[in-house]
C-alpha positions as MATLAB code, in Angstrom:
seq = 'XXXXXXXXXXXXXXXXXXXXXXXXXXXXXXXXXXXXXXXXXXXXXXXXXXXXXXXXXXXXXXXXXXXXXXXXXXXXXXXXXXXXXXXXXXXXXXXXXXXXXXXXXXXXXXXXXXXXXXXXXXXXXXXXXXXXXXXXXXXXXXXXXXXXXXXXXXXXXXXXXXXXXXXXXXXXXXXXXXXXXXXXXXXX';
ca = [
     -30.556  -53.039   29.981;
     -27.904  -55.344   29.468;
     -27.530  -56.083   25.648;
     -28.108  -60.060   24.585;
     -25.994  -60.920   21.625;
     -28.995  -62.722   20.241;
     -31.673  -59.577   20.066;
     -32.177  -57.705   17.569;
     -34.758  -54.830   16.605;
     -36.481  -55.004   13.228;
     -38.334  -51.681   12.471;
     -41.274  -52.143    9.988;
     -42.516  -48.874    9.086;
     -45.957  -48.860    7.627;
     -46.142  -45.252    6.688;
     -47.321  -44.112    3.225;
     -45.753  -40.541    3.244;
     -43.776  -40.141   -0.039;
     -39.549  -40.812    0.481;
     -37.838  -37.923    2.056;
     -40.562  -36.499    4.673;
     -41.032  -38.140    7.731;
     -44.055  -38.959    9.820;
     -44.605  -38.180   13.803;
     -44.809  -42.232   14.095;
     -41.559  -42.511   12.561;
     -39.990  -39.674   14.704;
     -41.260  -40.839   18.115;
     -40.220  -44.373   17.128;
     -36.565  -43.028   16.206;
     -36.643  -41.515   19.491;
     -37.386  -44.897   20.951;
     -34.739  -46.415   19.162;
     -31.935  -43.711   20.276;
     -32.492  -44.994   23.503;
     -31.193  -49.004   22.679;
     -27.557  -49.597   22.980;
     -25.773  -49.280   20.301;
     -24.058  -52.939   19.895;
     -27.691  -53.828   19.235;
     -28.627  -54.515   16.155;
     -31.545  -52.653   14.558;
     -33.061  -52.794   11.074;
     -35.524  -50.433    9.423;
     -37.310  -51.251    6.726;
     -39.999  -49.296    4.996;
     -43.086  -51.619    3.910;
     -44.252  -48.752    1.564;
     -41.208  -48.758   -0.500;
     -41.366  -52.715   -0.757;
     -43.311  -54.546   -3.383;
     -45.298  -56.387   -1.836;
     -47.783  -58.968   -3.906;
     -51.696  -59.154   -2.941;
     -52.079  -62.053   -0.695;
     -53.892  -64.939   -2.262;
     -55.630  -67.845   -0.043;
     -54.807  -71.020   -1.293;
     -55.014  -72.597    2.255;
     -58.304  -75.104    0.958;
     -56.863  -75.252   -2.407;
     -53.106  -76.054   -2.289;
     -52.433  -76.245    0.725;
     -49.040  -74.592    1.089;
     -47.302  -71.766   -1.063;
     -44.116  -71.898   -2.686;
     -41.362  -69.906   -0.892;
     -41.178  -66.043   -1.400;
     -38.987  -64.504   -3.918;
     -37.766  -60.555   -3.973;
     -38.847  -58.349   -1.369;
     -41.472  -61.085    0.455;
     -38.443  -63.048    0.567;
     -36.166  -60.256    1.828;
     -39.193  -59.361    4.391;
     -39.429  -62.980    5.888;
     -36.079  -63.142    6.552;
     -35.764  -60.165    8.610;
     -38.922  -61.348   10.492;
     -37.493  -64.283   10.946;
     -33.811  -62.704   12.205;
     -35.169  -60.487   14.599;
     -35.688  -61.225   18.488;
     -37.956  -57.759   18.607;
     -40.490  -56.776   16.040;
     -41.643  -52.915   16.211;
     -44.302  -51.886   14.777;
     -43.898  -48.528   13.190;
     -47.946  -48.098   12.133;
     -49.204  -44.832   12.216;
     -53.461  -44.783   12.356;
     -55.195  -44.739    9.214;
     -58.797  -44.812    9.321;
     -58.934  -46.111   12.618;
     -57.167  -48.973   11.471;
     -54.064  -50.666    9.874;
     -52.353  -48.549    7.091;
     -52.901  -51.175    3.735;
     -48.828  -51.794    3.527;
     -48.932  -53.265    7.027;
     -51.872  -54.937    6.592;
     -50.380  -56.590    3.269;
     -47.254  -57.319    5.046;
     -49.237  -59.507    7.689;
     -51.557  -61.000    5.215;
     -48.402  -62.502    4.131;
     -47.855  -64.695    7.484;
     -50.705  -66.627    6.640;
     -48.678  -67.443    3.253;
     -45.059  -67.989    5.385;
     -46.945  -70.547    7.764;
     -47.355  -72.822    5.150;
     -44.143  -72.393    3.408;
     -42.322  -76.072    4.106;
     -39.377  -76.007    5.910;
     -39.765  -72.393    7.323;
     -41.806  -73.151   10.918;
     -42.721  -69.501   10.820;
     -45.424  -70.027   13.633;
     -43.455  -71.778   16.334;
     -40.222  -69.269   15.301;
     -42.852  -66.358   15.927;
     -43.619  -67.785   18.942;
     -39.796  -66.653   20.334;
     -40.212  -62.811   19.579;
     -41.308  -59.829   20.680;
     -43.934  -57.766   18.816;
     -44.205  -53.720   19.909;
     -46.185  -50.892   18.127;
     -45.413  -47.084   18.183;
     -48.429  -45.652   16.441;
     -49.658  -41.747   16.425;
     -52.965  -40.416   15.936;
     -55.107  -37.460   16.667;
     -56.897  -39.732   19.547;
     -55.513  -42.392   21.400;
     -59.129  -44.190   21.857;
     -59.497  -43.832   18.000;
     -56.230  -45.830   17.853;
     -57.261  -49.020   20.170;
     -59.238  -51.083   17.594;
     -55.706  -51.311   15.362;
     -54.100  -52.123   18.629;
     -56.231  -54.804   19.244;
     -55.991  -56.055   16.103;
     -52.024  -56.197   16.497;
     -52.464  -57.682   19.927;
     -54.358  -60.844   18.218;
     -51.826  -61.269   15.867;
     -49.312  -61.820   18.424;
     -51.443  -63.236   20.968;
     -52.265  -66.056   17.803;
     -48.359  -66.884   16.868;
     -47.894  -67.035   20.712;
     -45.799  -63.597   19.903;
     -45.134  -62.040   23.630;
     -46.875  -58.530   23.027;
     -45.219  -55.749   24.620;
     -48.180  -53.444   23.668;
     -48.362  -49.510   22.546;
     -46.558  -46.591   22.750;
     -48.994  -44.183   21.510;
     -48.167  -40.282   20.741;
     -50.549  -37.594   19.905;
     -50.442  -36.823   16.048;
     -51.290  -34.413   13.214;
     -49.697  -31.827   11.327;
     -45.601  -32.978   10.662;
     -43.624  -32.650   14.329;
     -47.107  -32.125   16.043;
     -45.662  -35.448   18.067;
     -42.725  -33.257   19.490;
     -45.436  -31.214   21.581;
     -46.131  -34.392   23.153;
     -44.436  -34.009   26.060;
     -45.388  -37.320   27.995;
     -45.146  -39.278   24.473;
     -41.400  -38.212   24.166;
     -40.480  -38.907   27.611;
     -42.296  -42.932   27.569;
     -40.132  -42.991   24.162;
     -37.150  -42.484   25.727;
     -37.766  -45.991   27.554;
     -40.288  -48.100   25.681;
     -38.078  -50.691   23.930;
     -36.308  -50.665   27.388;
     -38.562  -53.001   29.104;
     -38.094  -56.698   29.732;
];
């Protein structure tokens, strides 16, 4: 892979495992990420650890919403900065974990922020997942669900890498998970 000065990786790690112990998602997506060069940027950012507002809909009411201030702010930014959007999700109830699914509830707000063009800047990234669960069939619903979202900002979706999880380091036993790590965020 020959590194463009333009990409970057932003790493949004949905996660709700207190600070200090990390998750199998979060280990086989470090793994993953050891494997980009290392001139290329990458930025992790924990959407747990973020304070993130409830989303309200005032798309029929006023129309727009006011730019975002503290960490929304800090949050669309590094959306917007990054070429490469990972996905760091592990499978909560066969679905989204409720910081990630805040954090996107929030595009619906950044679309109709004047002056920021979030859907047609979308449009230019990436958007990858690296999710682990204790059954990767369990697991397709929330990668649909990502898959729409991209497929709806025009996002080109690079689609799963998917490792078998549990118990802390249970992804480590998974042999062919840790080996499709190793090139993942390799392609295209």
């Amino acid at each position: 892979m020959t590194t463009d000065p333009m990409k970057s990786f932003l790493f949004l790690s949905a996660s709700t495992r207190e600070p200090g112990h990390t998750g199998n998602t979060e280990t086989l997506a470090r793994i993953a990420a050891a494997a980009l060069p290392d001139e290329l940027p990458q930025r992790w950012i924990s959407l747990a650890q973020c304070q993130q507002s409830a989303f309200v809909d005032l798309r029929h009411t006023a129309g727009h919403y006011p730019a975002p201030e503290g960490d929304a702010a800090m949050l669309l930014e590094a959306t917007l900065a990054a070429s490469d959007i990972v996905f760091v999700s592990p499978v909560y109830w066969f679905s989204v974990p409720s910081p990630m699914k805040t954090y996107l509830d929030q595009w619906s707000a950044w679309m109709r922020v004047p002056g920021v063009d979030f859907k047609a800047r979308m449009a230019e990234k990436r958007l990858w997942v690296i999710a682990t669960s204790g059954d990767r069939d369990k697991a397709q619903p929330m990668f649909d669900s990502y898959r729409l979202c991209a497929e709806f900002l025009g996002m080109q979706w690079m689609g799963p890498l998917w490792g078998k999880g549990g118990a802390p380091d249970a992804v480590l036993a998974d042999t062919h998970a840790i080996e499709a790590a190793k090139s993942f965020l390799l392609r295209g």
